[in-house]
C-alpha positions in Angstrom: 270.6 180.5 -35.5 272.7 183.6 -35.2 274.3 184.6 -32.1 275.3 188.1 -31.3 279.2 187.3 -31.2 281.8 188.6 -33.7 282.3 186.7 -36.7 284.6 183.7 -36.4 287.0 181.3 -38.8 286.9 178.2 -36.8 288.8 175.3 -38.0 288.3 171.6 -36.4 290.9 169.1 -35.9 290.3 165.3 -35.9 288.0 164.1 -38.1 285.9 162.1 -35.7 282.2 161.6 -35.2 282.4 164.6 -32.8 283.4 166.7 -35.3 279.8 166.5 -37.4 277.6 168.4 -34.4 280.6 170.6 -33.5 280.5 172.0 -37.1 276.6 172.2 -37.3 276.0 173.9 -34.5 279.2 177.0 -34.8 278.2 177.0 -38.8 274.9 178.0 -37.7 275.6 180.3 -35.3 276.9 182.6 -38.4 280.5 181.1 -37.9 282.6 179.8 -40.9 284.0 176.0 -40.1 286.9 174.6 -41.9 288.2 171.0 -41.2 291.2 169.2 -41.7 290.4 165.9 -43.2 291.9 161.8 -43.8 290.6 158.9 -44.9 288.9 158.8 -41.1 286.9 161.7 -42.5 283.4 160.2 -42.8 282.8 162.2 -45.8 282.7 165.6 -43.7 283.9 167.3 -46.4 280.5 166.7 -48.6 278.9 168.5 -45.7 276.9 171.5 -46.2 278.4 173.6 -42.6 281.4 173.5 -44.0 283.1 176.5 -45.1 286.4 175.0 -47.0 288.6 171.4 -46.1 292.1 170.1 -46.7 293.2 167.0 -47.0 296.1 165.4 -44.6 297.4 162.5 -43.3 295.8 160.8 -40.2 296.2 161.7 -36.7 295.3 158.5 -35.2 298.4 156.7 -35.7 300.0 159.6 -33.3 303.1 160.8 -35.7 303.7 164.0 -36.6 303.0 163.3 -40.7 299.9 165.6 -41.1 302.1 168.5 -39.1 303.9 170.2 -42.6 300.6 169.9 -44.3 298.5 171.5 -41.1 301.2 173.7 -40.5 301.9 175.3 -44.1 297.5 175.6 -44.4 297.5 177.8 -41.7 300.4 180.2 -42.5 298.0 180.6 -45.9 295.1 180.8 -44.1 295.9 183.8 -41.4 291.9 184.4 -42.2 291.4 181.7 -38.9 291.4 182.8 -35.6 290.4 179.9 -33.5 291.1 176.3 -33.5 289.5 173.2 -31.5 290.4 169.7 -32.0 287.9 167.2 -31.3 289.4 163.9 -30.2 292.1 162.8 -28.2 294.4 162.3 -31.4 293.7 166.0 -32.6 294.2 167.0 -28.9 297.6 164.9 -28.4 298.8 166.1 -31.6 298.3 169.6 -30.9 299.7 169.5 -27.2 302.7 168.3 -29.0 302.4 171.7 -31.6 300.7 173.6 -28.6 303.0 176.8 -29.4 302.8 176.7 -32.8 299.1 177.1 -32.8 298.9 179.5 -29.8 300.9 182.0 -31.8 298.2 181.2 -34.8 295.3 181.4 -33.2 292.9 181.0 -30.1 292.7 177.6 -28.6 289.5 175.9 -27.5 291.1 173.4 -25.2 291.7 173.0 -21.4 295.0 174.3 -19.8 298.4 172.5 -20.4 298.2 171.0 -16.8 294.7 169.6 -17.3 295.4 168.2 -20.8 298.6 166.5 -18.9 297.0 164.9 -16.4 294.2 163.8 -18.3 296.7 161.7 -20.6 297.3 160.3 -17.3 295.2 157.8 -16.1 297.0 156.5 -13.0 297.4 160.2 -11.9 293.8 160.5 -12.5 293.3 157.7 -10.3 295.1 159.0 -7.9 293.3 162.5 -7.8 289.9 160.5 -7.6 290.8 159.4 -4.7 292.5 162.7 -3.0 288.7 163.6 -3.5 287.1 161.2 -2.2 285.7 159.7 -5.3 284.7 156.3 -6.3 287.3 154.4 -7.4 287.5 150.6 -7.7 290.9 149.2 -6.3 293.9 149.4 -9.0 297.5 149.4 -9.9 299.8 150.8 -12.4 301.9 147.9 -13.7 304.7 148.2 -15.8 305.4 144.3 -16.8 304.2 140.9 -16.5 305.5 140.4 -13.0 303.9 143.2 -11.3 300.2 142.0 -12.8 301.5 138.6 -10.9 302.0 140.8 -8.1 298.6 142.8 -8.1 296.3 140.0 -8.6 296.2 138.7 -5.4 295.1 142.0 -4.0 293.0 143.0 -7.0 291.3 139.3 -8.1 289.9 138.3 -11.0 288.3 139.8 -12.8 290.1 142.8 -14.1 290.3 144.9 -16.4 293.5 146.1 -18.3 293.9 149.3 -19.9 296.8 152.4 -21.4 297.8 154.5 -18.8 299.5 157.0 -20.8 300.3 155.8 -24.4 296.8 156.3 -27.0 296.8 153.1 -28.5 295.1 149.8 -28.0 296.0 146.8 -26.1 295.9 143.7 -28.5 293.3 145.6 -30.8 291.3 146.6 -28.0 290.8 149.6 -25.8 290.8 147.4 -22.8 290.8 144.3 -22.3 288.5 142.3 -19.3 291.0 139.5 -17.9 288.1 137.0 -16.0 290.2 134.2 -15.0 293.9 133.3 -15.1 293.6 131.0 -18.2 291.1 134.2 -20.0 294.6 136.4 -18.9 296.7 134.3 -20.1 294.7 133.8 -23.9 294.2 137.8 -24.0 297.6 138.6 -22.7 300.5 136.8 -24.0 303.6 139.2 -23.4 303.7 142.9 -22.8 302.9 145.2 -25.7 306.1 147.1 -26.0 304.3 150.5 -27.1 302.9 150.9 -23.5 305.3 151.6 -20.7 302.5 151.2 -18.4 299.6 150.1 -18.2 296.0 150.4 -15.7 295.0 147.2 -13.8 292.0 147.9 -12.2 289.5 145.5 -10.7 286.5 145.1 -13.0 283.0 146.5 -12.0 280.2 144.9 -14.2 277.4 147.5 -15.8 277.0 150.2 -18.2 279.3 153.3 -18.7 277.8 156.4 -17.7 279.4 159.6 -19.6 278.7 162.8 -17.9 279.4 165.6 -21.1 279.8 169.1 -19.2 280.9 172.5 -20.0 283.0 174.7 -17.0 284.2 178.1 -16.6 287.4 178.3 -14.4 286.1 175.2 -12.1 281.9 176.5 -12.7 280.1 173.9 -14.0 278.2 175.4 -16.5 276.5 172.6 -17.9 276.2 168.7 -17.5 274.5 165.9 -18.7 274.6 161.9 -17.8 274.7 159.6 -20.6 274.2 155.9 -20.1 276.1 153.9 -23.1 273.2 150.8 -23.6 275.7 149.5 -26.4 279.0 149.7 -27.6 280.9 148.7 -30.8 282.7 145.8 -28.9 280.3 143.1 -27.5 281.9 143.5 -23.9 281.1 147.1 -23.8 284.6 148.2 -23.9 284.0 149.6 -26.9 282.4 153.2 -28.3 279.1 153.9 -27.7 276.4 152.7 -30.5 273.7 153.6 -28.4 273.2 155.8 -25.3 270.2 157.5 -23.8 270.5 160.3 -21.0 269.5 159.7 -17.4 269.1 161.4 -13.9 272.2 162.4 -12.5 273.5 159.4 -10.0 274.4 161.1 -6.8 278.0 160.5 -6.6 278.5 160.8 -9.9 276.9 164.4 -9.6 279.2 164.7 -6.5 281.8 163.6 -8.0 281.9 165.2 -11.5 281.5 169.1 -9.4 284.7 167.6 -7.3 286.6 167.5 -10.3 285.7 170.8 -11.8 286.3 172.6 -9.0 289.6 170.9 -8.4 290.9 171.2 -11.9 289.7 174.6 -12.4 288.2 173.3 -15.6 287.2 175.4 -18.4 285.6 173.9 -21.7 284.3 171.3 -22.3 284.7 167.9 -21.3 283.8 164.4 -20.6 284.0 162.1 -17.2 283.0 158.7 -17.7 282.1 156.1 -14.6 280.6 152.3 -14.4 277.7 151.6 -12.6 276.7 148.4 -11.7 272.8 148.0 -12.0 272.5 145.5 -9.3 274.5 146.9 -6.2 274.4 150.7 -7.0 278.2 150.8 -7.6 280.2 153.4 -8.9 284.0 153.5 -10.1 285.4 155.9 -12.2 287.2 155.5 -15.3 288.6 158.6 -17.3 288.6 161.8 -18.3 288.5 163.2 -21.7 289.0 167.0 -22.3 286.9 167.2 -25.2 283.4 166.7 -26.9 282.3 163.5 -26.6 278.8 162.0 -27.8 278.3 165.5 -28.8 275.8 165.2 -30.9 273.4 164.0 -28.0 274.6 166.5 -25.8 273.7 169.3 -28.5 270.2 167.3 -29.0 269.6 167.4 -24.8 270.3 170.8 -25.5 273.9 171.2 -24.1 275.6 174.3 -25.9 278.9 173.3 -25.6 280.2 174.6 -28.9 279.0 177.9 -28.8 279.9 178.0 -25.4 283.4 176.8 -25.4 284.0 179.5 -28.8 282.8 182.6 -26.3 284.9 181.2 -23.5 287.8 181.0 -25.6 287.1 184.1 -26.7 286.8 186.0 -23.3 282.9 186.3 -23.3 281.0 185.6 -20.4 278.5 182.5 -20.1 275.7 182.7 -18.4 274.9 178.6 -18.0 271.7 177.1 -16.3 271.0 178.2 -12.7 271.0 174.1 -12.5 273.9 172.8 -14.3 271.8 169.4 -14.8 268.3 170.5 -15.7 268.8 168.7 -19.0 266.1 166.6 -20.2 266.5 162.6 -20.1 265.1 160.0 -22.4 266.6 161.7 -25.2 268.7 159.1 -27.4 271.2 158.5 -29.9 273.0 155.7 -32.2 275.5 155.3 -34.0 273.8 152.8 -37.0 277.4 152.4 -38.6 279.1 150.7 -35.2 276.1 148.7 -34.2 275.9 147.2 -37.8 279.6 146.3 -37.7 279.2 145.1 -34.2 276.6 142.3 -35.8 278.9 141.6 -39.0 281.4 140.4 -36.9 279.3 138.7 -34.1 278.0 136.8 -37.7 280.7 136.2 -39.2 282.6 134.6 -36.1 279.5 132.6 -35.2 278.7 134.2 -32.3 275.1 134.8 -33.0 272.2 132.7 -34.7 269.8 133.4 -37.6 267.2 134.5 -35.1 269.6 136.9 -33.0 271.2 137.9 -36.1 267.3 139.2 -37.1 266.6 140.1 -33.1 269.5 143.3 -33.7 269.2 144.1 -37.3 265.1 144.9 -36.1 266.4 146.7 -33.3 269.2 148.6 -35.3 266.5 149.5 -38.0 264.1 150.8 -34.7 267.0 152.6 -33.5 268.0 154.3 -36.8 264.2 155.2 -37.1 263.8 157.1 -33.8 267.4 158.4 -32.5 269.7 160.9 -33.2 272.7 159.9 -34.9 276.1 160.0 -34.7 276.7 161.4 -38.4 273.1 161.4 -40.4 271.4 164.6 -40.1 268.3 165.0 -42.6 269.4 168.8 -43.3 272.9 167.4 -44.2 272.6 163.8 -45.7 275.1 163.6 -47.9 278.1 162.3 -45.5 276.0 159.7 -44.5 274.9 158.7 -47.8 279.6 158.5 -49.0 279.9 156.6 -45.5 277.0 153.8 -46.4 277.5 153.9 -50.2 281.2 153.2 -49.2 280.6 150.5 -47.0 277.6 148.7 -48.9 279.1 149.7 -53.3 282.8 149.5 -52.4 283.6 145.5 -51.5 281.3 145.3 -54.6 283.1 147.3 -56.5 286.5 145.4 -55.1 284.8 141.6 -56.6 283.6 143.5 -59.5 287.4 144.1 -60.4 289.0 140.8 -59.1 286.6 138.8 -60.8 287.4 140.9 -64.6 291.1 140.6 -63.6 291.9 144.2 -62.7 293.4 145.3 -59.9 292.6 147.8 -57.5 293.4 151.3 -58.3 296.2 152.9 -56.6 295.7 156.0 -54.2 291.8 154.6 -53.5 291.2 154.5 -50.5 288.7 153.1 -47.6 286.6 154.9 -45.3 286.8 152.6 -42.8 
């Protein structure tokens, strides 16, 4: 698929699933893709749409480590003139770098302001409401003593979440606090890497993504994603299945609120809950970035060619309706659900028979869906992610049990 834009050296940042349909669908567009790559990679750099890699270190921990390495690759690569991270760690690290690789090259990435606010999520909050949006009552709370505070106006159950720092709290990206004995289990003191945190009262259903792409606050395109399962059992977790749906009115009302308020450009994602059995709606975030991309380019979304001509000053067109994208169209992410069930097994949370119920439905799922990483034109990251996960700990006894130990510099996929 060839477009009829200029040739363009793209390079990715954040070696997420995102990455994988971002880099399919500009490398066949005629672009040239380069990646930055860790041991979060999931083999990307085996992939055939890739043009060249280099190795760094993580982003996820959010330090500055992989900044010489990224740094000193471009000022030997002056060959690339645009650049798009793809997850909120590539993003963070390069609003921290944002001048650096302006001067470099063109950014595909919302304005300083948006990107701001969006790390935000108690400003968010507050702009859902100036809008008129659905929101579910909530707090920011800075310590024990204002939870005690907000609980008898929120109740139980809530939900506790970051409000400005990427990272989990107590291994979790939010935690679901039912009762003052579950708070007190889940919650023992105050993390001291969040200054704040997101107390919100808890809405029961799934989460509904909307993936869009705007020009200047015109919503180009948008699609409604409802997340049937997630990595954590809760459904706090990432999305290891998700199918897309009709719009839900205020969503739809709410999502063309926010574009036009924000004077969005790019991509990016706004996620709600929706409880199946009242109808309601609260929102939770916004992420201003791909997200469950590989769906969206499946529904047939464009937001990777789009967002390269946007950043690149060239007009685009959209649909005449912004959500005439098609629904029953599914995805899964086979390497989630499958650790999902591991751990469900190993902490005895399931039985022989529903152990057997999800590994059928996994195996249907992998059958028929798209997938997070797997493409049959470009198998061979999938192939390093599953031989790593199912040859490795193999491997690992194999050693152990002849006495030798494990070589120094390997390291895990996971």
């Amino acid at each position: 698929m060839m477009t009829n834009s200029p040739h363009h050296n793209i390079l990715l940042l954040g070696d997420a699933r995102m990455a994988f349909p971002v880099m399919k669908a500009i490398s066949r567009a005629g672009h040239s893709v380069f990646a930055g790559v860790s041991v979060y990679s999931n083999y990307m750099e085996w992939s055939r749409y890739l043009t060249g890699s280099f190795w760094h270190d993580p982003l996820e921990p959010g330090t500055d480590a992989p900044w010489p390495v990224i740094r000193d690759w471009l000022n030997a690569n002056p060959q690339i003139d645009t650049i798009q991270p793809v997850n909120e760690a590539s993003i963070r690290f390069v609003t921290r770098h944002r001048d650096f690789f302006e001067s470099r090259a063109t950014l595909i990435l919302p304005d300083r302001q948006t990107i701001a606010l969006s790390f935000d999520k108690t400003a968010m909050f507050d702009l859902c409401q100036e809008i008129d949006g659905p929101v579910a009552p909530y707090s920011a709370v800075k310590s024990l003593s204002d939870i005690d505070a907000q609980i008898d106006r929120i109740g139980f159950p809530f939900i506790l979440k970051p409000s400005k720092v990427d990272a989990y709290v107590f291994d979790r990206k939010a935690l679901i606090l039912r009762d003052r004995e579950d708070y007190h289990r889940q919650f023992p003191y105050w993390p001291k890497r969040h200054p704040e945190l997101l107390m919100q009262a808890y809405v029961s259903g799934p989460r509904h993504s909307v993936i869009y792409s705007a020009d200047r606050g015109r919503l180009l395109g948008a699609l409604e994603i409802k997340a049937g399962r997630t990595h954590e059992d809760d459904g706090t977790g990432y999305t290891t299945y998700g199918v897309t749906v009709s719009p839900n009115p205020t969503i739809k009302e709410n999502v063309e609120r926010f574009v036009a308020q924000l004077n969005y450009s790019y991509t990016g994602c706004l996620q709600y809950i929706v409880d199946p059995d009242s109808g309601r709606v609260t929102f939770m975030e916004l992420n201003p970035r791909v997200s469950l991309a590989r769906l969206a380019e499946a529904a047939g979304l464009l937001h990777s060619l789009w967002g390269l001509e946007l950043a690149h000053g060239r007009p685009v067109a959209g649909r005449n309706d912004p959500w005439s994208f098609p629904t029953g169209v599914e995805y899964v992410w086979t390497k989630g659900e499958l650790g999902l069930i591991a751990t469900l097994r190993k902490n005895g949370a399931i039985g022989s028979r529903g152990l057997t119920r999800r590994l059928v439905r996994a195996g249907w799922d992998a059958l028929r869906c798209h997938h997070a990483i797997f493409d049959p034109t470009d198998p061979l990251p999938a192939i390093g992610v599953y031989a790593n996960r199912f040859i490795r700990p193999w491997v690992d006894r194999h050693r152990q049990q002849s006495g030798f130990m494990p070589v120094e510099g390997v390291v895990s996929y996971e």
